[in-house]
VOZA-175988 format. One record per residue: y, z, x of N, C-alpha, C in turn; residue in one letter; residue number from 1. Coordinates in Angstrom, 2 decimals, always signed. Last residue first. Layout:
<palos>
> Y/Z/X/Y/Z/X/Y/Z/X/a/NUM $
...
</palos>
This chain:
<palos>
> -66.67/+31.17/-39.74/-67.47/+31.39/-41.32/-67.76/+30.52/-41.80/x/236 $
> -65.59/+29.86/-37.44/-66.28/+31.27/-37.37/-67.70/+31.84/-38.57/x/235 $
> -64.35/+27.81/-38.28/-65.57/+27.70/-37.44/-66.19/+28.51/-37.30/x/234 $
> -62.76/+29.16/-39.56/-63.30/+28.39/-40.61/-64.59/+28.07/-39.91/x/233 $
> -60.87/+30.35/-37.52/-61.69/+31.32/-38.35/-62.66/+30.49/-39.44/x/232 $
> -59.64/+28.06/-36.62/-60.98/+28.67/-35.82/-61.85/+29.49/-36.42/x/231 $
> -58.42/+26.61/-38.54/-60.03/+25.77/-37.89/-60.68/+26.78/-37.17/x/230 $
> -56.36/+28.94/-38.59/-57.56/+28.38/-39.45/-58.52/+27.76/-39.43/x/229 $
> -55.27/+28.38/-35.67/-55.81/+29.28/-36.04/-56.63/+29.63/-37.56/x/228 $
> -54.51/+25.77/-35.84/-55.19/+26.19/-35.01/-56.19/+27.18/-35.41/x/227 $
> -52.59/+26.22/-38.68/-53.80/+25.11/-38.68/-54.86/+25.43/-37.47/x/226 $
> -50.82/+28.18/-38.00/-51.35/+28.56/-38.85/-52.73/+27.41/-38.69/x/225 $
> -48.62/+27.00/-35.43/-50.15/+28.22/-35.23/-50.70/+28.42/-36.56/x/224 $
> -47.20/+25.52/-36.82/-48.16/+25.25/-35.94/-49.19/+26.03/-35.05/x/223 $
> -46.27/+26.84/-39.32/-47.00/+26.11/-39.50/-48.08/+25.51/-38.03/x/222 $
> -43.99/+28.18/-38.19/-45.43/+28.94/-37.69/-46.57/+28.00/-38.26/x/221 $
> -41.34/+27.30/-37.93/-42.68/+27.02/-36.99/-44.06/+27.34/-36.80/x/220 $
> -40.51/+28.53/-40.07/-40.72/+26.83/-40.12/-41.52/+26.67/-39.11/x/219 $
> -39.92/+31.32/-39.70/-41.14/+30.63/-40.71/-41.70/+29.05/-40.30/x/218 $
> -37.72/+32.17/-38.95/-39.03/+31.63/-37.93/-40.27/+31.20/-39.11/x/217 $
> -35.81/+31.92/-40.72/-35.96/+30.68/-39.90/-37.12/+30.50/-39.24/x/216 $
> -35.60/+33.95/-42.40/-36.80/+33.06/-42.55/-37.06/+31.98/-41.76/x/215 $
> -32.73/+34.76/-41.64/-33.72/+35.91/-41.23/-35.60/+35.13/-41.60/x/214 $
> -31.19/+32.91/-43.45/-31.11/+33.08/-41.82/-32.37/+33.48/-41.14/x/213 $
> -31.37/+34.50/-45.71/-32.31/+33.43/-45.37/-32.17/+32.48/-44.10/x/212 $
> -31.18/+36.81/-47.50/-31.23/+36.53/-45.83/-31.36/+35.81/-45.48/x/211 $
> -29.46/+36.61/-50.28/-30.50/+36.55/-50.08/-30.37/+36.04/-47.72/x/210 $
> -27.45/+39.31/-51.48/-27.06/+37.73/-50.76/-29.24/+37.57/-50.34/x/209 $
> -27.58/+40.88/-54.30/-27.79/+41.08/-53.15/-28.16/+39.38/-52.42/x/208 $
> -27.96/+39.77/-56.98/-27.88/+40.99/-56.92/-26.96/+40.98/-55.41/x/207 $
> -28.53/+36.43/-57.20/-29.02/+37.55/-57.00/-27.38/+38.94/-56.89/x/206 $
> -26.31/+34.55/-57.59/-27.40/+34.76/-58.83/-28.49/+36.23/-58.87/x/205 $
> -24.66/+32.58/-56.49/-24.65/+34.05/-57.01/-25.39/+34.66/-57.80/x/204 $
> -24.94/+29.87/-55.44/-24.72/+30.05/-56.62/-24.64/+31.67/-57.19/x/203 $
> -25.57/+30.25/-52.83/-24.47/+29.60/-53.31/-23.89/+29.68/-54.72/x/202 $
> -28.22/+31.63/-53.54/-26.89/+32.49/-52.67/-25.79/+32.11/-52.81/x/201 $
> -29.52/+29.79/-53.96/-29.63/+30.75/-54.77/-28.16/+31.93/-54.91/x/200 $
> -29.16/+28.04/-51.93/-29.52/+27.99/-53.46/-28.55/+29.02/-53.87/x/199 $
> -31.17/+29.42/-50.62/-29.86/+29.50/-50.18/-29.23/+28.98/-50.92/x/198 $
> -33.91/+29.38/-51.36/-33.01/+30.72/-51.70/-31.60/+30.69/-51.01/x/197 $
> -33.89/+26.79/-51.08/-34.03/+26.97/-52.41/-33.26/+28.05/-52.58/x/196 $
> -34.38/+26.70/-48.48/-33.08/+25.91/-49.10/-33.08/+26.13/-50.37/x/195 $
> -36.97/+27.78/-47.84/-35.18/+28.60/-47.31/-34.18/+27.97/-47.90/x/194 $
> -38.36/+25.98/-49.22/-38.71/+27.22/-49.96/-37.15/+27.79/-49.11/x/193 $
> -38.13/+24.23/-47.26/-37.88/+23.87/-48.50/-37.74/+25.11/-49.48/x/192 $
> -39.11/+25.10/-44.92/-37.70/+24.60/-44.95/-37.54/+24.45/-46.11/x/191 $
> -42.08/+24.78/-46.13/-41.23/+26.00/-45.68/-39.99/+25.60/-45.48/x/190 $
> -42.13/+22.01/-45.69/-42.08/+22.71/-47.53/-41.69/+24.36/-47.42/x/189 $
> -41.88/+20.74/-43.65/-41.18/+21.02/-44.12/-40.68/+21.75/-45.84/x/188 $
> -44.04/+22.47/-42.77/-42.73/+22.84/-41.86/-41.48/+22.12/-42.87/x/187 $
> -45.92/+20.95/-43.39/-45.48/+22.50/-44.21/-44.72/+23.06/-43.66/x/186 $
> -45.09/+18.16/-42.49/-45.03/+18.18/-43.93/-45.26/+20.18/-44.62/x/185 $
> -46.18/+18.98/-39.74/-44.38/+18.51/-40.19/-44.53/+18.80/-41.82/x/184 $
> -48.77/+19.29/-40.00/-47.59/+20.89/-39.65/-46.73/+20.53/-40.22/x/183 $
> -49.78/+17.14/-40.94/-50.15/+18.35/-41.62/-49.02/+18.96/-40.97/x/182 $
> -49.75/+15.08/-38.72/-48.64/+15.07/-39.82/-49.14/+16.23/-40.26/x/181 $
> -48.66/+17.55/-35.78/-49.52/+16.65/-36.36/-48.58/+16.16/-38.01/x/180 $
> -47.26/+18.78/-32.98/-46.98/+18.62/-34.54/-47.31/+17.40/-35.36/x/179 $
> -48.76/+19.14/-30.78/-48.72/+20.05/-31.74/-48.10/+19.59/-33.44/x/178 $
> -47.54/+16.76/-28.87/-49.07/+17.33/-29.23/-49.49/+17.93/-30.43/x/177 $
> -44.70/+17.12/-29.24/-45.32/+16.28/-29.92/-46.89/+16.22/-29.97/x/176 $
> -43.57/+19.43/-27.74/-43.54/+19.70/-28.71/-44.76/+18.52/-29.79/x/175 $
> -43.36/+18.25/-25.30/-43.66/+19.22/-25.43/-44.40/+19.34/-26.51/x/174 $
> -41.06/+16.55/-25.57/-42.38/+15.41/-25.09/-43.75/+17.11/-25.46/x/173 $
> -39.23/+17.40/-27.01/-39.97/+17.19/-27.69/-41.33/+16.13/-26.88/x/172 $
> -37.22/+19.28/-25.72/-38.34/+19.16/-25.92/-39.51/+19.01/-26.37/x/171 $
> -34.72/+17.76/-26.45/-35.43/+17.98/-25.28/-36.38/+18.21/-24.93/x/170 $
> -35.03/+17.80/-29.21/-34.91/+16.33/-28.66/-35.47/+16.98/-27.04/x/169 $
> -34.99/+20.55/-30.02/-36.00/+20.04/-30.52/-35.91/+18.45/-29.61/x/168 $
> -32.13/+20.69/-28.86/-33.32/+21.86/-27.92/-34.62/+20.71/-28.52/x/167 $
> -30.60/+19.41/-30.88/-30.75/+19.23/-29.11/-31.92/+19.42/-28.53/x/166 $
> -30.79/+21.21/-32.76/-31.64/+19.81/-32.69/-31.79/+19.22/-31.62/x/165 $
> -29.96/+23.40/-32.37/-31.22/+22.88/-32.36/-31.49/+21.94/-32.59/x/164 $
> -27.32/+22.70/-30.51/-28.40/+23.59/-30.25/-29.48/+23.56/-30.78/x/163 $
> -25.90/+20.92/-32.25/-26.04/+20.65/-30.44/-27.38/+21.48/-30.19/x/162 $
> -25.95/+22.18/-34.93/-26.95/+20.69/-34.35/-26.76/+21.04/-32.94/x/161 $
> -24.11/+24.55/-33.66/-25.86/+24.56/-34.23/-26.31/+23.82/-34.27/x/160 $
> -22.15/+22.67/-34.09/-22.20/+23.30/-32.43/-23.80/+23.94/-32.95/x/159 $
> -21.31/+22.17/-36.56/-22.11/+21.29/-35.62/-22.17/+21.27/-34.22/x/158 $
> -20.32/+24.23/-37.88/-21.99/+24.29/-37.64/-22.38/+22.76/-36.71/x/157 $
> -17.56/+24.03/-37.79/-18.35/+24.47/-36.61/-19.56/+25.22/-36.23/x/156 $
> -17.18/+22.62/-40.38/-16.85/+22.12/-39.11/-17.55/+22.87/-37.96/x/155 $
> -17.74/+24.98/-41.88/-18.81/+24.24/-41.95/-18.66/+23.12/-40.36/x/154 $
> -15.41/+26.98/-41.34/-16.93/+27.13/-40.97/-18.15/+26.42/-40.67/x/153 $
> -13.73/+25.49/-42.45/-13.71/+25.34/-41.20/-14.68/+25.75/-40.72/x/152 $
> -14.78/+25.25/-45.75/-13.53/+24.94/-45.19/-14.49/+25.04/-43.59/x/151 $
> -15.79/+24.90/-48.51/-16.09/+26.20/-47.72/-15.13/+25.94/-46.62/x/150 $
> -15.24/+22.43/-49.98/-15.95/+23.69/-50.58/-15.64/+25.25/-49.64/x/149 $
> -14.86/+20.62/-47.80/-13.86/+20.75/-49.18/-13.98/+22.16/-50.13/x/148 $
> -17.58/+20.86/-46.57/-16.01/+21.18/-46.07/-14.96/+21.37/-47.01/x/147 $
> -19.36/+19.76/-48.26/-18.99/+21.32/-48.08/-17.91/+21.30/-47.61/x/146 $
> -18.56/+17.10/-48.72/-18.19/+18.23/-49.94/-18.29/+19.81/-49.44/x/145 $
> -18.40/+16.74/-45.93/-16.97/+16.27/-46.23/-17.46/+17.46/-47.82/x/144 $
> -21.21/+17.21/-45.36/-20.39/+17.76/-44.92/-18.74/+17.55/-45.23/x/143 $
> -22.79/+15.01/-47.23/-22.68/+16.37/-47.54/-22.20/+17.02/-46.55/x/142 $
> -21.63/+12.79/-46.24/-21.24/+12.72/-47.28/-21.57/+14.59/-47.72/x/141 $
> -23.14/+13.57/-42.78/-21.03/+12.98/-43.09/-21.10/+13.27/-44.73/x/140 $
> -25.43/+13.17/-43.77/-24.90/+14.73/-43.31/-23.44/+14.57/-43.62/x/139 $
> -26.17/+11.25/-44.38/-26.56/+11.81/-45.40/-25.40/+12.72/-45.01/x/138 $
> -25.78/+9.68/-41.52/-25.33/+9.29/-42.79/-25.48/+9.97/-43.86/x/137 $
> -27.84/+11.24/-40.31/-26.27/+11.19/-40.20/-24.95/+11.09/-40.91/x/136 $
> -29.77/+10.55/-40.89/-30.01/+11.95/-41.32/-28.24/+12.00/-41.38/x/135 $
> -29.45/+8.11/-39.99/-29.97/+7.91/-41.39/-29.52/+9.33/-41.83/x/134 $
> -29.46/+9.05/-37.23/-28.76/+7.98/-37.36/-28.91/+8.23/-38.75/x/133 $
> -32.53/+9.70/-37.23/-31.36/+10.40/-36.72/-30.14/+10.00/-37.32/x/132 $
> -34.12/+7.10/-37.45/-34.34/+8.39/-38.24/-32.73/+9.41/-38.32/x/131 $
> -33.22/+5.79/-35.19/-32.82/+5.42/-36.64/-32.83/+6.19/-37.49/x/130 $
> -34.01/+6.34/-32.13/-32.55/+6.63/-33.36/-32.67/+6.74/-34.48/x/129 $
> -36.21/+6.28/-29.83/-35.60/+6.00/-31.44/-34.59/+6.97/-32.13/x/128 $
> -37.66/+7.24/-28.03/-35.95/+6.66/-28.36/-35.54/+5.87/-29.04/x/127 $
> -39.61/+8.47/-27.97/-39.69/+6.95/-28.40/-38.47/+5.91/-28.69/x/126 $
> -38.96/+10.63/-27.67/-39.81/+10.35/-26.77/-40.26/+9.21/-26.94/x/125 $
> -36.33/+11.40/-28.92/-36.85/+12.35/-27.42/-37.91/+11.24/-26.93/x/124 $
> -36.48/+10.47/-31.05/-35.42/+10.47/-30.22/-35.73/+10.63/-29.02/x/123 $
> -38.47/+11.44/-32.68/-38.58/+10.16/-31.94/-37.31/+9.97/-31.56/x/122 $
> -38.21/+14.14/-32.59/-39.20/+13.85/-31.97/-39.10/+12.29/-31.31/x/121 $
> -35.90/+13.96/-34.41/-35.44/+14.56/-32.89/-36.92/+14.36/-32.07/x/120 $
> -36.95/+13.24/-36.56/-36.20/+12.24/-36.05/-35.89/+12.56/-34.46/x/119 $
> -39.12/+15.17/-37.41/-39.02/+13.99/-36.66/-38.13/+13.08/-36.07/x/118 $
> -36.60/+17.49/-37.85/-37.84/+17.30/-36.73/-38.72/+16.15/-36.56/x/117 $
> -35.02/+16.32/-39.55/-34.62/+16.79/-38.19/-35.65/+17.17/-37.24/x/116 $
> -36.39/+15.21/-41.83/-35.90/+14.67/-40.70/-35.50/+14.85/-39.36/x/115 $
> -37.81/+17.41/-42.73/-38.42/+16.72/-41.80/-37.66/+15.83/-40.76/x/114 $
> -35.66/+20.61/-42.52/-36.01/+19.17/-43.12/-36.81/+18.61/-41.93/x/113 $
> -32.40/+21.88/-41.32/-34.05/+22.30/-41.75/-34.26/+20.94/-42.04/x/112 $
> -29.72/+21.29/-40.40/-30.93/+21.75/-39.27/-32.25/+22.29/-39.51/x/111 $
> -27.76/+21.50/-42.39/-28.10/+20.29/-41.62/-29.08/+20.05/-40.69/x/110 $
> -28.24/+23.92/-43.57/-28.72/+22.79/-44.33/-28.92/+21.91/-43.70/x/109 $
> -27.38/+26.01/-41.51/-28.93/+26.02/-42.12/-29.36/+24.89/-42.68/x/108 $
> -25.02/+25.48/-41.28/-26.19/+25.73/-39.92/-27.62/+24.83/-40.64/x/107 $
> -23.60/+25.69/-43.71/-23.98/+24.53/-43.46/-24.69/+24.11/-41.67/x/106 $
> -24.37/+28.74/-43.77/-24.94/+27.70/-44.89/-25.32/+26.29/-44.63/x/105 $
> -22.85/+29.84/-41.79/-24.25/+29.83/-41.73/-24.83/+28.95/-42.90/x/104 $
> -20.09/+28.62/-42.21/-20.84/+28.23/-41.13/-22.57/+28.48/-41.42/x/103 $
> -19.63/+29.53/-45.00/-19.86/+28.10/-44.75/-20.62/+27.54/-43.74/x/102 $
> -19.81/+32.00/-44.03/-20.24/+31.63/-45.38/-20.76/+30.20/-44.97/x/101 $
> -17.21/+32.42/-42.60/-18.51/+32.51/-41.89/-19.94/+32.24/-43.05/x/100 $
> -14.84/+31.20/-44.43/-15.71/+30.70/-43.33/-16.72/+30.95/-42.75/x/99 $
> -14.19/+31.80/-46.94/-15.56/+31.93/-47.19/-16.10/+31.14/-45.45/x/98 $
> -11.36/+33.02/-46.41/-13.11/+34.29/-46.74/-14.40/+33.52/-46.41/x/97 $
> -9.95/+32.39/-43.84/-10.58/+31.37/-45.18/-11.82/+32.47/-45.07/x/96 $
> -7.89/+32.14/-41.73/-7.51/+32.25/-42.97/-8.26/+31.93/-43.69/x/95 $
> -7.58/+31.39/-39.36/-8.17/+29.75/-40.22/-7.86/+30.77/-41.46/x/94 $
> -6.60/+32.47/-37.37/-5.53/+31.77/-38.33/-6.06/+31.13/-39.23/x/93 $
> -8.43/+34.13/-35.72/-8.07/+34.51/-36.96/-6.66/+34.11/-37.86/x/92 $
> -8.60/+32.64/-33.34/-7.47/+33.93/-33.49/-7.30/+34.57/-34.79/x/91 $
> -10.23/+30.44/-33.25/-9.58/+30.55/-33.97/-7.96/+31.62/-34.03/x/90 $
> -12.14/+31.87/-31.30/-11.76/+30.81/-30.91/-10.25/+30.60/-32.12/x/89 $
> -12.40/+34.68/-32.59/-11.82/+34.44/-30.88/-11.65/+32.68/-30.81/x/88 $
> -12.50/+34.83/-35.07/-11.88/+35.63/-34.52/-11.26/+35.39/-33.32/x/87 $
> -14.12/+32.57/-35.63/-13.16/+32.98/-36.72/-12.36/+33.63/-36.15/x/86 $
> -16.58/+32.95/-33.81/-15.53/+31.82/-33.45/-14.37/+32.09/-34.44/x/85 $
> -17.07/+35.50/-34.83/-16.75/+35.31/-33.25/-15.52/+34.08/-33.37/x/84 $
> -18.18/+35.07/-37.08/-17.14/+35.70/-37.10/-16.63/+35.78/-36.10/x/83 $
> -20.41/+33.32/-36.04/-19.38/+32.63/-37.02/-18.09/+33.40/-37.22/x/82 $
> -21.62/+35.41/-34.50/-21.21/+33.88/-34.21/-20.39/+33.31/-35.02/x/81 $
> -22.57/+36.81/-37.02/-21.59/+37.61/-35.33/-21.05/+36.04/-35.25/x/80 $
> -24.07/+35.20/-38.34/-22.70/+35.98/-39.01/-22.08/+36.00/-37.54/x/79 $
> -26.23/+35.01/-36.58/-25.60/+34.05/-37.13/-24.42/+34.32/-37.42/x/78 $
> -27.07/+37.98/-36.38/-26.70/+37.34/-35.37/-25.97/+35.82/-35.44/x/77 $
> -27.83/+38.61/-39.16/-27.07/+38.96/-38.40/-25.98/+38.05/-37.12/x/76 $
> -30.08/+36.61/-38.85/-29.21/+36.53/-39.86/-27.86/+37.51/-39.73/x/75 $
> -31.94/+37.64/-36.68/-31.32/+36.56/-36.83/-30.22/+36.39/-37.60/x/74 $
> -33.18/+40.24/-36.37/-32.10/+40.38/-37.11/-31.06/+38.89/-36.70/x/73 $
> -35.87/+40.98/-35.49/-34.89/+39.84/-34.81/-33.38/+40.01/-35.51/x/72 $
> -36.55/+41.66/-37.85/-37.09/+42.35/-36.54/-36.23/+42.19/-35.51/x/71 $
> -36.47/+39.35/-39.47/-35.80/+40.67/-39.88/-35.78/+41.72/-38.36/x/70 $
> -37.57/+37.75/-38.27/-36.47/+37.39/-38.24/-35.72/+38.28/-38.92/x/69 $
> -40.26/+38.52/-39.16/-40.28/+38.73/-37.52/-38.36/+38.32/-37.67/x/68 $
> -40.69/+38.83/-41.19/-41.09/+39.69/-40.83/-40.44/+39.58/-39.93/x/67 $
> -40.78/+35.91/-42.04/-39.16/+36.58/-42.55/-39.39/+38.19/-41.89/x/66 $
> -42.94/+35.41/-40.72/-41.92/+34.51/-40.49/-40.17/+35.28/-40.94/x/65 $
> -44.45/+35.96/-42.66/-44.63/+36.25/-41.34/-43.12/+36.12/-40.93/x/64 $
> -43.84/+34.87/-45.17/-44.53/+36.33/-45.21/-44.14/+36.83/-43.49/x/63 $
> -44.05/+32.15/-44.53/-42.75/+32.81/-45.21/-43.22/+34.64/-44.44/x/62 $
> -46.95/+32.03/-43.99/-45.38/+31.71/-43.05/-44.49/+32.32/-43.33/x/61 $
> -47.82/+32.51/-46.42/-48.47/+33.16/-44.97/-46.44/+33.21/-44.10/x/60 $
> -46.66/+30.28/-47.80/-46.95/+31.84/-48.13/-47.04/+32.72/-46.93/x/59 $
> -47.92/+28.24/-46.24/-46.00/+27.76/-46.96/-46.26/+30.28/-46.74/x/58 $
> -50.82/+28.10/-46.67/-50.00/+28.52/-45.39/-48.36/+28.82/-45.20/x/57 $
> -51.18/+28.31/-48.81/-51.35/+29.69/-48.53/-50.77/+29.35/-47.56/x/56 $
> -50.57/+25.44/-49.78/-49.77/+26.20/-50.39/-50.09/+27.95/-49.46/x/55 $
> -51.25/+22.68/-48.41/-51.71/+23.85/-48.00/-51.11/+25.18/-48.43/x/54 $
> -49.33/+21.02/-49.00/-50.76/+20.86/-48.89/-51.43/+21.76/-48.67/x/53 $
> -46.00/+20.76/-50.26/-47.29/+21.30/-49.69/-48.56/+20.89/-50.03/x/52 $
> -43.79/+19.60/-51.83/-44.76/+18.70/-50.55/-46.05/+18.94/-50.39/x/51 $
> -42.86/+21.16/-52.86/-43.70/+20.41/-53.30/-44.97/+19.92/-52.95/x/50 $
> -40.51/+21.83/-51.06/-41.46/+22.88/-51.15/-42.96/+22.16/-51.81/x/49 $
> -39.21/+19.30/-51.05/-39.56/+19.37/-49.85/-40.36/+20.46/-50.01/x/48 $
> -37.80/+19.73/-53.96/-38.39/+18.67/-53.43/-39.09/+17.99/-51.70/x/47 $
> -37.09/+22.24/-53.56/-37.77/+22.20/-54.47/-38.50/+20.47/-53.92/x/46 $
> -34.58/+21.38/-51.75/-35.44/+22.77/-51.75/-36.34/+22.24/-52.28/x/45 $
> -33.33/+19.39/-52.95/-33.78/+19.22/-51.99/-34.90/+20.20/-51.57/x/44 $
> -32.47/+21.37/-55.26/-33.49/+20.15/-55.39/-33.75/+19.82/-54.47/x/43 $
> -31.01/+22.83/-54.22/-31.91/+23.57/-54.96/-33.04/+22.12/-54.88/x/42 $
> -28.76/+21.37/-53.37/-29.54/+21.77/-52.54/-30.99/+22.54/-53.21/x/41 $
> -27.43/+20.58/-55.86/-28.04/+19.60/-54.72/-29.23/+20.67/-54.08/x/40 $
> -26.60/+23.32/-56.48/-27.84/+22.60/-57.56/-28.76/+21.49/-56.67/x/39 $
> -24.93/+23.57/-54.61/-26.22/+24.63/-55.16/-26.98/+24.05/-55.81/x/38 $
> -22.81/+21.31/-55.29/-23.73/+21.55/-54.06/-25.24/+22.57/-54.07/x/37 $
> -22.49/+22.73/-57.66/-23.03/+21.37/-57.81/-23.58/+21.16/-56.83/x/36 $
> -20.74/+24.94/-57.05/-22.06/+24.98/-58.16/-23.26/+23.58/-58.29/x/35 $
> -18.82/+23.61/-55.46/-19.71/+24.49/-55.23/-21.15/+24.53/-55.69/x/34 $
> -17.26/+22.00/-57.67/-17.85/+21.49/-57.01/-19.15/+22.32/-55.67/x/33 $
> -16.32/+24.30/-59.12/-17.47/+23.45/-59.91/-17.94/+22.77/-58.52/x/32 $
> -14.49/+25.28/-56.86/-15.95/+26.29/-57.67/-16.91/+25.34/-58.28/x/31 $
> -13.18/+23.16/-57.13/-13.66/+23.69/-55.87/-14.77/+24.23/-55.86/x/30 $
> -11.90/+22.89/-59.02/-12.28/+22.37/-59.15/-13.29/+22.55/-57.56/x/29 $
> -10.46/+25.90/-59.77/-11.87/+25.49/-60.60/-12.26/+24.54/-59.81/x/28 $
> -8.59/+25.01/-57.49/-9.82/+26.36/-57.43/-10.74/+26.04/-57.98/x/27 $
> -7.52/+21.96/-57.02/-7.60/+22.71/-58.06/-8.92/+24.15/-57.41/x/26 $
> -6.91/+19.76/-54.28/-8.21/+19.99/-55.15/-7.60/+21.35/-55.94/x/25 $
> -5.77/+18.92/-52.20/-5.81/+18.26/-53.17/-6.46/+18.44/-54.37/x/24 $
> -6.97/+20.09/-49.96/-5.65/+20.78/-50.65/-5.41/+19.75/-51.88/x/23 $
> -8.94/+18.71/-49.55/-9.12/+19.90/-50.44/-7.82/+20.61/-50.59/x/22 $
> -8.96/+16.90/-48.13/-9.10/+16.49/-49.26/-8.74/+17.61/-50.30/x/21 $
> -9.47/+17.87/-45.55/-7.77/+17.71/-46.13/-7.74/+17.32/-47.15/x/20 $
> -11.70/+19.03/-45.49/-10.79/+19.76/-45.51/-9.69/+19.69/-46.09/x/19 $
> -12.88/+16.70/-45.51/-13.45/+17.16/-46.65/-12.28/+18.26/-47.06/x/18 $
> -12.41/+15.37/-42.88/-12.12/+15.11/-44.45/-12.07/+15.55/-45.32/x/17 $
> -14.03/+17.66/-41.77/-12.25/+17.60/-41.15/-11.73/+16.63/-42.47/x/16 $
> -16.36/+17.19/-42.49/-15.98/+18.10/-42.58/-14.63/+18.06/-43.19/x/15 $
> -16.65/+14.08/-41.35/-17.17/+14.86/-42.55/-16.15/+15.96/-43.26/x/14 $
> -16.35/+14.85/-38.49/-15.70/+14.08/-39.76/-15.64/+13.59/-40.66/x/13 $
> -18.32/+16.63/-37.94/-17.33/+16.84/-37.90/-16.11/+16.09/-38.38/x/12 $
> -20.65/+14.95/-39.11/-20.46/+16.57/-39.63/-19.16/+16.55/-39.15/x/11 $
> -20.40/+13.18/-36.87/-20.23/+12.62/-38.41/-19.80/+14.37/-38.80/x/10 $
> -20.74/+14.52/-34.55/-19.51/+13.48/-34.68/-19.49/+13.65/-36.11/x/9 $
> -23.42/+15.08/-34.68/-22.35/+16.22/-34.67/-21.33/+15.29/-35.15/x/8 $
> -24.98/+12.64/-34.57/-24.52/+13.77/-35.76/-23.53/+14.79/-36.04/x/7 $
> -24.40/+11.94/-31.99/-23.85/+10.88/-33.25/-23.74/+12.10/-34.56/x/6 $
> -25.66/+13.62/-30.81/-24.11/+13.73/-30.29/-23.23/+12.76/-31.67/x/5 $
> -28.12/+12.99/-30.99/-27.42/+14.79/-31.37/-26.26/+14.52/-31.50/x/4 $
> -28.10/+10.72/-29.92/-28.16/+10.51/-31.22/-27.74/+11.48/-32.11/x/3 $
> -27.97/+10.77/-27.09/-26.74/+10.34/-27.61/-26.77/+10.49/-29.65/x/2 $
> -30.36/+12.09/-26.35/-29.38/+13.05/-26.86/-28.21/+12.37/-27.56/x/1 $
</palos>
């Protein structure tokens, strides 16, 4: 776990930089730098959706996956939390529209990707770091621009690392049967396809905010989609 505990650290001073940097910063120059994070992340998106090997299962998943987290009203339930801590831990002094914005955005970015599921695999059960540690170093440089971007929200997505990436380190003696290289790699081109439409969201482009809270259960279903294709393949 000490390695959950190294990430949070960085995100949070990351962040807390990024914050005080930003009274230093111009509106436009806040907005451009926004637009630029959207673009980052579009490519990360796009460069982890690629991946796939199995393009019907990325499909299937999504399909399923945003079914059941609408059902669930995850994406909801993210907001509550972010407007919780805005309200009750805060008292509503942080003063900043786009905090619960930030929180679920920068939930979502630092806690999809392969890294975070292998690295929390070999944390857990080969205690290995390094992976972790590496994801860390990425997270501190893109949590100081969101923080500068979106402000205090993003600071307290790293109470969401504690929780999933934690949960994924704890149980990952569990978890490591099941996630062959085939799942990780459409686990992570599904993570890739939610970072695209969050993307999308950063940048304003739709009509209507895209949910993409509400696709989280997608990323796992890669490990019932392969089971359950060898069987119907054994069938026909």
């Amino acid at each position: 776990m000490i390695a959950v505990f190294v990430n949070m650290a960085t995100v949070l001073c990351g962040s807390l930089l990024g914050i005080l940097l930003r009274k230093r910063l111009k509106s436009s120059l806040q907005d451009a730098l926004m637009k630029a994070l959207a673009l980052c992340t579009c490519v990360i998106g796009v460069s982890s959706a690629i991946g796939t090997q199995a393009l019907l299962c990325v499909i299937l998943c999504m399909v399923i996956g945003t079914a059941l987290g609408e059902w669930w009203r995850i994406d909801d339930g993210i907001e509550h939390a972010g407007d919780f801590i805005k309200e009750k831990v805060f008292k509503g002094r942080v003063g900043e529209s786009r905090f619960t914005e930030g929180f679920v955005s920068a939930c979502i970015l630092f806690c999809i990707g392969s890294m975070t599921i292998v690295g929390s695999l070999e944390a857990g059960i080969n205690r290995n770091y390094s992976i972790i540690y590496a994801k860390s170093t990425m997270d501190f440089v893109s949590s100081m621009a969101f923080g500068a971007a979106m402000g205090l929200g993003v600071t307290c997505s790293a109470l969401f690392i504690l929780v999933f990436q934690g949960g994924l380190t704890l149980l990952s003696g569990l978890l490591a049967p099941v996630l062959s290289t085939a799942v990780v790699t459409e686990m992570s081109a599904v993570g890739g396809v939610i970072l695209i439409g969050m993307a999308v969201n950063m940048l304003g482009l739709g009509k209507e905010r895209i949910k993409v809270s509400n696709m989280l259960p997608a990323i796992f279903l890669p490990i019932a989609y392969f089971p359950i294709a060898d069987w119907l393949s054994g069938l026909f």
